[in-house]
C-alpha positions as CSV (number, residue, x, y, z in Angstrom):
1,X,0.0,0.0,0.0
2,X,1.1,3.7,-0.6
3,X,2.4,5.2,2.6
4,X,0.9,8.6,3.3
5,X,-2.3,8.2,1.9
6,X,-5.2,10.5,2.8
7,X,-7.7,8.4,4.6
8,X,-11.2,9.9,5.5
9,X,-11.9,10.9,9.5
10,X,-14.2,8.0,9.7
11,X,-14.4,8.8,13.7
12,X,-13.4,10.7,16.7
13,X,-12.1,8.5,19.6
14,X,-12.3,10.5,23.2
15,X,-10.8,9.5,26.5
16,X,-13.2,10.7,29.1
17,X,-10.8,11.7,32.8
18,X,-8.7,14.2,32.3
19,X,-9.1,14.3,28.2
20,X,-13.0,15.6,28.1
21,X,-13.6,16.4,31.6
22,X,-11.1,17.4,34.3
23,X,-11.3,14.2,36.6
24,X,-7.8,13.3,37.1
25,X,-7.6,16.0,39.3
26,X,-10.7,14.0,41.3
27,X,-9.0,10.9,41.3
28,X,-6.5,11.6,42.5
29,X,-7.8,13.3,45.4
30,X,-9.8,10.1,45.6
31,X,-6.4,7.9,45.4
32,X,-5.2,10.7,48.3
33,X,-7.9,10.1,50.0
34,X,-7.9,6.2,50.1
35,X,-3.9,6.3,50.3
36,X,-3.9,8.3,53.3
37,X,-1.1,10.4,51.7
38,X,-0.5,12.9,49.1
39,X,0.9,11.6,45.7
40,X,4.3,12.1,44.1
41,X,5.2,11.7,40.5
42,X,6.5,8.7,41.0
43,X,3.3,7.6,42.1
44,X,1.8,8.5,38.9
45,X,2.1,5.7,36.3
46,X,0.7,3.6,38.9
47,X,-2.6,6.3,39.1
48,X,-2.8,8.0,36.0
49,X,-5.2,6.5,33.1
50,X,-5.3,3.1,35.1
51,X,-8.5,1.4,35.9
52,X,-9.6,1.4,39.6
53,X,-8.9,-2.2,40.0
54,X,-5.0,-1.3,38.9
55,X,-4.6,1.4,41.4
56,X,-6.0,-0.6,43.8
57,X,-3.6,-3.8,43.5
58,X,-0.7,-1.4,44.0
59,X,-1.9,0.7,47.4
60,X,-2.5,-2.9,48.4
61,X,1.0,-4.1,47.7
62,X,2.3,-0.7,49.8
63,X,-0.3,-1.1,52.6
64,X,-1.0,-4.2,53.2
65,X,-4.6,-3.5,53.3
66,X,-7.5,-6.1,51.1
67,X,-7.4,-4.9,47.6
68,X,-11.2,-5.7,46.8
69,X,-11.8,-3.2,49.9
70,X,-9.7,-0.5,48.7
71,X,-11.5,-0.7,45.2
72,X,-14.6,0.0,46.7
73,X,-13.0,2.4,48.9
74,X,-11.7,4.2,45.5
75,X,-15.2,3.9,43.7
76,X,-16.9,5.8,46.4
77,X,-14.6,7.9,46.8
78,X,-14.0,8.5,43.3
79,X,-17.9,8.8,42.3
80,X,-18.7,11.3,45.7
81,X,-16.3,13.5,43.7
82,X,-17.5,13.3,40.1
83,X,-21.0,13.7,40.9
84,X,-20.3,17.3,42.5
85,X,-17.2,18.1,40.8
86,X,-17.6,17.6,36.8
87,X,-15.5,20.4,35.2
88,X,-15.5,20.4,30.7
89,X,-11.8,20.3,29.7
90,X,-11.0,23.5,28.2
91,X,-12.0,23.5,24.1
92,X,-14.0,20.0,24.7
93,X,-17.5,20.7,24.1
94,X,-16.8,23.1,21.2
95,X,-14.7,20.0,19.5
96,X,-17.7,18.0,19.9
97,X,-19.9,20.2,18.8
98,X,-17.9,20.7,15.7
99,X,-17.9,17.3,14.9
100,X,-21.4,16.7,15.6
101,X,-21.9,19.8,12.6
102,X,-20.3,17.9,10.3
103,X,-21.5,14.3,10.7
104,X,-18.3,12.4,12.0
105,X,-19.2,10.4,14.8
106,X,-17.6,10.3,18.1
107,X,-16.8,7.6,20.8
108,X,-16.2,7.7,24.6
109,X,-13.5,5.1,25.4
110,X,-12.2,5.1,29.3
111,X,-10.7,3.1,31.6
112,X,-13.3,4.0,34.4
113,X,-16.0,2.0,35.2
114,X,-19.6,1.7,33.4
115,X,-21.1,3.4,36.6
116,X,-18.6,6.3,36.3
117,X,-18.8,7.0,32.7
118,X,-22.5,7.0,32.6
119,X,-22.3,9.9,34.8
120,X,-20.1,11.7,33.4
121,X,-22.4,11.1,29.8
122,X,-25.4,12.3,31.9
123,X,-23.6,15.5,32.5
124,X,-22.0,15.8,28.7
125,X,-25.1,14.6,27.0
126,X,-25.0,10.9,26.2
127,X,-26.5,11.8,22.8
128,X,-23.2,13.3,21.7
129,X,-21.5,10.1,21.7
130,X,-22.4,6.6,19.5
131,X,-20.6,4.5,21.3
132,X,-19.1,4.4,25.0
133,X,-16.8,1.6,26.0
134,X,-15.8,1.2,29.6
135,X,-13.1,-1.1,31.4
136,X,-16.6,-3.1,32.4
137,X,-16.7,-4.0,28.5
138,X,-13.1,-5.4,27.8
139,X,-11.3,-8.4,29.2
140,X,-8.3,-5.7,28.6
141,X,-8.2,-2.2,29.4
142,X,-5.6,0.5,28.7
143,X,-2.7,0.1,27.5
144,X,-4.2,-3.0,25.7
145,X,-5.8,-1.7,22.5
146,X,-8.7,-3.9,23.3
147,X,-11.1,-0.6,24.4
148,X,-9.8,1.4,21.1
149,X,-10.6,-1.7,18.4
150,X,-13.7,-2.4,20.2
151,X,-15.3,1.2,19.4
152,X,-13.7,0.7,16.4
153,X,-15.8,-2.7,16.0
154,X,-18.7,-1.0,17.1
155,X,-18.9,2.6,14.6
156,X,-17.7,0.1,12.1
157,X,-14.8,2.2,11.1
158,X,-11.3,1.7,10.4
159,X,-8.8,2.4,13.2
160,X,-6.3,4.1,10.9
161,X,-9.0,6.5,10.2
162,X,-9.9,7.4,13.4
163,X,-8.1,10.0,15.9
164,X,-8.3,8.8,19.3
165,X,-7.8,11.7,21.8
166,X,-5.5,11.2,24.9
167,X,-3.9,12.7,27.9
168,X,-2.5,10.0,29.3
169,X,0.8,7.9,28.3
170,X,-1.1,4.8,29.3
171,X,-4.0,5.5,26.6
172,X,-1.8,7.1,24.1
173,X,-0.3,3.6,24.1
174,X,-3.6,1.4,23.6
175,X,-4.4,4.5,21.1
176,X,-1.6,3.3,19.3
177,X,-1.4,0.0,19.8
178,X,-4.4,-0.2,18.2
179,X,-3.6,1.9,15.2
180,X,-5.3,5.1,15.9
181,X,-3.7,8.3,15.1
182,X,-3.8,10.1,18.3
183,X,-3.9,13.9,19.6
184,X,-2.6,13.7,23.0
185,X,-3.5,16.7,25.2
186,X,-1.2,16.2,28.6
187,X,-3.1,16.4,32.1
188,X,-0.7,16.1,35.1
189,X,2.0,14.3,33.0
190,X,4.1,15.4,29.8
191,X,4.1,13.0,26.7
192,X,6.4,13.5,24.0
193,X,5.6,14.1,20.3
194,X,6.1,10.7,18.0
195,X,5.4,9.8,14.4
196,X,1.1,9.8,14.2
197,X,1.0,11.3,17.4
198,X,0.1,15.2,17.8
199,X,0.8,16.7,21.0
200,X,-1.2,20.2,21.9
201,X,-1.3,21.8,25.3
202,X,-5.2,22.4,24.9
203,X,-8.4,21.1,22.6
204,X,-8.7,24.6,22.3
205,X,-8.8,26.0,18.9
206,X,-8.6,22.2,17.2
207,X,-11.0,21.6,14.8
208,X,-12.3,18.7,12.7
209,X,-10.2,20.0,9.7
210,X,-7.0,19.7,12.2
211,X,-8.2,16.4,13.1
212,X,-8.9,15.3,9.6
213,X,-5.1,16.3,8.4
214,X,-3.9,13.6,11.3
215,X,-5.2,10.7,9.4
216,X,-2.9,11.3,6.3
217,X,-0.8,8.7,7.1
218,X,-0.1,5.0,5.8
219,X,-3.0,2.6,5.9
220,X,-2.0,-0.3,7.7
221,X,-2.1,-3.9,6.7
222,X,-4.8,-5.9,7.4
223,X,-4.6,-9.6,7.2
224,X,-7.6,-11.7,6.8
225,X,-6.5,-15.5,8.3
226,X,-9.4,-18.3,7.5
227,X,-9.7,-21.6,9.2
228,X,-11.0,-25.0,7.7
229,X,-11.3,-28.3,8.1
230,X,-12.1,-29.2,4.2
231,X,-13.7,-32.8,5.2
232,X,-12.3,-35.2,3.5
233,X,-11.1,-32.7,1.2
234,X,-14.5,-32.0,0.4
235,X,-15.1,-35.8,-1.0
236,X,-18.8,-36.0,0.2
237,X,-20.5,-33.0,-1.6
238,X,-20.3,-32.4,-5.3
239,X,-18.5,-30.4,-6.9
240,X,-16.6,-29.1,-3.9
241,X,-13.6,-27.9,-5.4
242,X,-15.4,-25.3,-6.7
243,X,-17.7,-24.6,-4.0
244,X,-14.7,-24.2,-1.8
245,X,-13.2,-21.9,-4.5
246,X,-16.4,-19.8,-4.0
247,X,-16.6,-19.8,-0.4
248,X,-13.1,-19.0,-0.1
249,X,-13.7,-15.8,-2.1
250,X,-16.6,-14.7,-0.4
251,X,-14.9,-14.5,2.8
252,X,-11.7,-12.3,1.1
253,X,-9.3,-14.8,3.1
254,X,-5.9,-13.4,2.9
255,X,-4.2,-17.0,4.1
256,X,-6.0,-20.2,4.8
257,X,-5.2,-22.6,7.6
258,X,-6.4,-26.1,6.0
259,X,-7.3,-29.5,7.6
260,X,-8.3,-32.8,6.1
261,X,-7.1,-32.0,2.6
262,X,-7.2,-35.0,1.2
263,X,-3.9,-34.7,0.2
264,X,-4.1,-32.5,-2.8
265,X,-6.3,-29.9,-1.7
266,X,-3.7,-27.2,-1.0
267,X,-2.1,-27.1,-4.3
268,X,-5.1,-27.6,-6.3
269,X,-7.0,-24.7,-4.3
270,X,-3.7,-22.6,-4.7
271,X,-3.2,-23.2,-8.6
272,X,-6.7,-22.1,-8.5
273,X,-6.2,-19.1,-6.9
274,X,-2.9,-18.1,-8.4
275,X,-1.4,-18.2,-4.5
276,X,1.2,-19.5,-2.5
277,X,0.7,-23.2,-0.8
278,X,2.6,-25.1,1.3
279,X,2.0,-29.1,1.8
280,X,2.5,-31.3,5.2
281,X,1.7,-34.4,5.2
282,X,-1.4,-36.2,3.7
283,X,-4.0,-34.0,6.2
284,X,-2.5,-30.3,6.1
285,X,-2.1,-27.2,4.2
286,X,-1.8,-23.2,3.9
287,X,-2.5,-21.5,1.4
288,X,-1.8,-17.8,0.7
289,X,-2.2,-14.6,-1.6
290,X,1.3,-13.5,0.2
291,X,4.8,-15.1,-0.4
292,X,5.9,-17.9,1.1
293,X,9.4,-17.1,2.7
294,X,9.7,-20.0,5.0
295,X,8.0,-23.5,5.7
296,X,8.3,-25.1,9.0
297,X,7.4,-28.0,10.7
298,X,7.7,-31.7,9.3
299,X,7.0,-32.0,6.0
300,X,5.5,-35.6,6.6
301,X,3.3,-34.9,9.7
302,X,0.7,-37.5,10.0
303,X,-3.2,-36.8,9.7
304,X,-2.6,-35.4,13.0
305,X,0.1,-32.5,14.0
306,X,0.9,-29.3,12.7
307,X,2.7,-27.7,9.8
308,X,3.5,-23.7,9.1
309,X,4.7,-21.1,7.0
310,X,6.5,-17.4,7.3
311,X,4.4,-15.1,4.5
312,X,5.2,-11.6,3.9
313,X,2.3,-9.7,4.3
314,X,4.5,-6.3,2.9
315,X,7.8,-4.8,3.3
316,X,8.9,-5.2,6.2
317,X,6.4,-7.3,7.3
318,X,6.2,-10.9,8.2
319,X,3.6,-13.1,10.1
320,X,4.1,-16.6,10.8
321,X,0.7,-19.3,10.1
322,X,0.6,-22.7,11.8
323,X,-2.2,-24.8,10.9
324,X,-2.8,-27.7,13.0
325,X,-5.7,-30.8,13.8
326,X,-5.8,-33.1,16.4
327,X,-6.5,-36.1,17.6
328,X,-10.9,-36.4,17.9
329,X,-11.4,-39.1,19.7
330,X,-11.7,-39.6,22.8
331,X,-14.5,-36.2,22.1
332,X,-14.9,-34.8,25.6
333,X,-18.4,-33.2,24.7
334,X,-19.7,-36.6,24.5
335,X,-18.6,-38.2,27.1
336,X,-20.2,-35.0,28.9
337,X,-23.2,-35.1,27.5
338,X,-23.7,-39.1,26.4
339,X,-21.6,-40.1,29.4
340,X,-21.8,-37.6,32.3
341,X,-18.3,-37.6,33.2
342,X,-17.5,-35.1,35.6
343,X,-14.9,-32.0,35.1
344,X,-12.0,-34.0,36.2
345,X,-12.3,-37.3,34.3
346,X,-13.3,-34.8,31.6
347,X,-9.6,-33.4,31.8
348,X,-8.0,-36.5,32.7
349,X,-8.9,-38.1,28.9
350,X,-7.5,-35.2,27.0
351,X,-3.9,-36.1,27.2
352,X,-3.8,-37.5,23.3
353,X,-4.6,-33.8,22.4
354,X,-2.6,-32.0,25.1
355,X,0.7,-34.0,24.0
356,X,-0.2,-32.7,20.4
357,X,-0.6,-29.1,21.1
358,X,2.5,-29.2,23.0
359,X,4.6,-30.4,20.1
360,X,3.1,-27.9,17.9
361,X,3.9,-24.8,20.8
362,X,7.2,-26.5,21.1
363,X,7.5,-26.5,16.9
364,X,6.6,-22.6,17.3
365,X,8.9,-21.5,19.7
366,X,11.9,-23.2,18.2
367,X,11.1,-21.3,14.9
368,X,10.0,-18.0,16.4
369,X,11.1,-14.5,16.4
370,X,10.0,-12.5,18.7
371,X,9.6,-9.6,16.1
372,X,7.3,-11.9,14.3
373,X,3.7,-12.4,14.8
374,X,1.9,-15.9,14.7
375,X,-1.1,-17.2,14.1
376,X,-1.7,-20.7,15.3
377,X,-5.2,-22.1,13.5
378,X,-6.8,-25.5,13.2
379,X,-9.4,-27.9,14.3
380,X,-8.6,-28.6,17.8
381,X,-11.3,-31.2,18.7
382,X,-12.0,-29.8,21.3
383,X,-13.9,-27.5,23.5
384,X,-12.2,-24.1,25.0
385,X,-11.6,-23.4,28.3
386,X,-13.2,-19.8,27.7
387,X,-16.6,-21.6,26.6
388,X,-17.3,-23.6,29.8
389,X,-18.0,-22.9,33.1
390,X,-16.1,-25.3,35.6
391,X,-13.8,-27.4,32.9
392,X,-10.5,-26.0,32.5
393,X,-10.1,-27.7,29.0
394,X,-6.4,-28.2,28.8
395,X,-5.5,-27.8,25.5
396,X,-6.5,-24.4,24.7
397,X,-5.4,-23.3,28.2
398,X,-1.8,-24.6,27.3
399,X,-2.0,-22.6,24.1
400,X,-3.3,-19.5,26.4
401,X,-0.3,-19.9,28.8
402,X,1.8,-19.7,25.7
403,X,0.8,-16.4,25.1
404,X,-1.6,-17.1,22.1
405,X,-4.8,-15.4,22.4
406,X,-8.3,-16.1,21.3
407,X,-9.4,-14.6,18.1
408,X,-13.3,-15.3,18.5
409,X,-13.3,-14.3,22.3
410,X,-11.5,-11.3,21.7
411,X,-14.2,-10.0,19.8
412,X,-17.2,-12.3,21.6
413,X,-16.1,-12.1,25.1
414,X,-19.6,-13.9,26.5
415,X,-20.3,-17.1,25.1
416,X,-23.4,-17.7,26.1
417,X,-24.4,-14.5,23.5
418,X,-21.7,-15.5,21.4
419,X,-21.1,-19.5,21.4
420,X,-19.5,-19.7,17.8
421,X,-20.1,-23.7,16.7
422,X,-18.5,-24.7,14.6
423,X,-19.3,-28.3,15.0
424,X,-21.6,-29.2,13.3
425,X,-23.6,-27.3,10.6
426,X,-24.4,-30.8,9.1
427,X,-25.1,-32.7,12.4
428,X,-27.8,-31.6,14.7
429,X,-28.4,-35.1,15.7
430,X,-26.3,-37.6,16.8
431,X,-25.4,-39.8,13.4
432,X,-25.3,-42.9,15.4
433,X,-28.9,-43.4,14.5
434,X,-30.0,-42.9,18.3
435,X,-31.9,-39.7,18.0
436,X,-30.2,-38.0,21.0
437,X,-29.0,-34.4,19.8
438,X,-25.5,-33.7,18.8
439,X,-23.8,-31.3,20.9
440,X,-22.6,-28.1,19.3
441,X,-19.5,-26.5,20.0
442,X,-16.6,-24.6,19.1
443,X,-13.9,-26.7,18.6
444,X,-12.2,-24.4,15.4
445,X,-10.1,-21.7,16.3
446,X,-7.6,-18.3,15.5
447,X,-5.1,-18.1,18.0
448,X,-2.4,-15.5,17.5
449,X,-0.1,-13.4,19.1
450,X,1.8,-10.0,18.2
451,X,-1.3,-8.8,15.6
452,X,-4.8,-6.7,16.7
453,X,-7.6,-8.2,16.2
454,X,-10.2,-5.8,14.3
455,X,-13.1,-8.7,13.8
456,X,-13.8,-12.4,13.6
457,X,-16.7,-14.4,13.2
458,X,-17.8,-18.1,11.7
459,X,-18.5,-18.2,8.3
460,X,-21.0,-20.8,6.9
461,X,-22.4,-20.6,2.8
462,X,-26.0,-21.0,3.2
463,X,-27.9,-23.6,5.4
464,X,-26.5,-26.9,4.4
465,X,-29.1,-30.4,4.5
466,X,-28.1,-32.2,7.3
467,X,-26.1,-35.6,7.1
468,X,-26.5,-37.8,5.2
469,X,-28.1,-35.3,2.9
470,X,-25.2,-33.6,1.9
471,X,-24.2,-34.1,-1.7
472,X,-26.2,-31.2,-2.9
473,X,-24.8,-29.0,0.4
474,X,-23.4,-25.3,-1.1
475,X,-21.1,-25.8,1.7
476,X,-18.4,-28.4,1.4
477,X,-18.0,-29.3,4.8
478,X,-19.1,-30.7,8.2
479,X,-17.2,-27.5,10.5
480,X,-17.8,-23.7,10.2
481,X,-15.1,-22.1,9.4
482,X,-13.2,-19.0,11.6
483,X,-12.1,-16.0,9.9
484,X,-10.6,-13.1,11.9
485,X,-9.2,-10.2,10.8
486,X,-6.3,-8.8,12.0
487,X,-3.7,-5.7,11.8
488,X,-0.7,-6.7,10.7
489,X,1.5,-3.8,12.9
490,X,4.6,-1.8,11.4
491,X,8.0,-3.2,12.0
């Protein structure tokens, strides 16, 4: 892509304490208050744009005293003071006012809690923002760029074309981290001037034009990363080399982590395509629009293990793809719901799978770079630990403690609002001719690390017939498929 391209202001991003409305100044009489003590500035990148729960470990850690009780010590403390004390940062409501003029839409993203911001909207005008995200809405808060991508997610806008507005270090960083430009307006604490960062002593005076000149900059690389188990290679519904030609395109997959590909499905697919494949064993595959620089893993895996590839997404630029499948049997959602093990016996019977993952992590490290980012994809076979209440399902824990996150949670934190199946579109009833329904899950999954994740989501072509129906099926498989989008970040 062209670096320095003019990019539309799709949005406004606003930090609410000390950005919008002067509330550091509150909270940290709150923190005073609490602390018993006033504050230095070396107290202040344990205080300043952290969430409560933050500030509240560390007074712990110098007092002694129950963090859980100085959190709600804080809270009160903190909310006495906002109710009475709300105070519009010099130049902020005319910024939002301007913006509202001329149709860009704006965001409140903060570390507080929900019960904080909402009164500092009631005082603003909650109808001057779209969108409000709070620490209560994130597994991450600042400096993660999890609040930033997920107002992002929310307007429906690309970060690179939004300005997020800071005053804080800490959310200049998740700002950044999540591609934003960024105006940073210092509080109690200087930040220095950076490339895509604008540093002004006031929001006095800045206008949407101003704000629309920061988002001339170089649109970043996005990387769309697809996950599939092909079935069979696709053997049981007709025509499926061209169905999964079709589907392929319809989800604008950037790289494809493949299972079950009968062998010949990579190659075909990419000849297709006019991509990049890479072969292991009889079972696995990638396939990608971007070079192939590297290939890793054994080349003669069996059906089950894991294979990857470095591609280079752009100059300068590199992301590593494992695709992996293991073992399905024993399949802990049936002996749950057939069997009625318990948690424990549950765990117990996944050591086939947990040996598995570990060679692959271990296959991943001994390749890695630490400047690269991976994605680790695949048909796991089993359920996540994030999905179920009371089973700490080992194998995608192990993955989690190797610093590989969740795709699909990322962006669906609840999965009871979210469960993302993706076994089985084709089975809703057990095939064993019993009648007893099949359990659904989500046993498919993006796991990466080193990339932001902008969406993800399962992706199914139309409503295939159940099995044994299938022949006719538009969709050539017995799994969903995962595809996330990421942002590939500059080197």
């Amino acid at each position: 892509m062209t670096p320095h391209t003019q990019l539309p202001l799709q949005a406004v991003l606003f930090d609410m304490d000390g950005t919008l409305v002067d509330t550091e100044r509150l909270w940290c009489e709150a923190v005073e208050q609490v602390a018993g003590r006033t504050l230095t500035d070396a107290d202040q990148p344990e205080v300043l744009g952290r969430p409560v729960e933050h500030t509240a470990d560390w007074l712990a850690r110098t007092t002694g005293a129950s963090a859980a009780d100085l959190a709600v010590e804080l809270h009160r403390e903190f909310a006495a003071r906002v109710r009475t004390g709300i105070v519009p940062r010099p130049g902020a409501l005319a910024l939002l006012d301007a913006l509202a003029r001329d149709g860009v839409p704006t965001a409140l993203v903060t570390a507080s809690p929900r019960a904080v911001a909402d009164t500092v909207l009631e005082a603003l005008g909650a109808s001057r923002f779209a969108v409000s995200v709070t620490a209560d809405d994130t597994g991450r808060t600042k400096p993660a760029p999890d609040p930033y991508l997920a107002a992002c997610r929310a307007l429906g806008v690309e970060p690179a074309a939004c300005v997020a507005v800071e005053d804080t270090q800490t959310g200049v960083s998740s700002a950044e981290a999540a591609g934003c430009a960024v105006l940073a307006v210092p509080s109690l604490a200087p930040i220095d001037a950076a490339p895509g960062r604008t540093v002004r002593d006031s929001l006095v005076g800045v206008t949407p034009a101003a704000l629309r000149a920061m988002v001339t900059r170089e649109r970043p690389y996005e990387l769309r990363v697809l996950t599939w188990n092909l079935w069979l290679g696709g053997s049981e519904v007709d025509d499926h080399r061209t169905k999964q030609l079709k589907a392929i395109a319809e989800t604008g997959a950037d790289v494809v982590g493949l299972q079950e590909t009968g062998g010949t499905a990579a190659e075909e697919l990419a000849e297709a395509l006019g991509w990049y494949h890479h072969r292991a064993g009889e079972n696995l595959g990638v396939i990608s629009r971007h070079p192939i620089t590297a290939r890793f893993g054994d080349p003669d895996v069996g059906f089950y293990g894991a294979g990857g590839v470095r591609i280079a997404v752009g100059e300068g630029r590199e992301v590593d793809v494992w695709t992996c499948h293991l073992d399905y049997t024993p399949y802990g959602p049936y002996e749950f719901a057939f069997d009625g093990l318990p948690a424990a016996d549950l765990i117990a019977h996944e050591g086939v799978r947990l040996a598995q993952m570990r060679d692959a992590l271990g296959r991943i490290a001994e390749v890695g770079d630490d400047a690269v980012p991976v994605v680790l994809v695949g048909d796991f076979n089993c359920p996540s630990h994030l999905d179920w209440a009371g089973v700490e399902w080992p194998v995608t824990k192990a993955a989690a403690d190797a610093g590989l996150r969740d795709s699909y949670r990322e962006v669906h934190p609840d999965p009871v609002a979210s469960p993302g199946y993706t076994w089985s579109p084709i089975h809703p009833v057990h095939e064993d001719g019993s009648g007893r329904d099949e359990p659904q899950d989500r046993i498919d999954y993006v796991l990466y690390r080193g990339l932001s994740v902008l969406d993800s989501r399962t992706f199914v072509v139309g409503t295939p017939s159940p099995w044994p129906d299938v022949a006719g099926n538009c969709w050539p498989s017995d799994h969903a498929a995962v595809l996330t989008v990421f942002v590939v970040p500059r080197s």
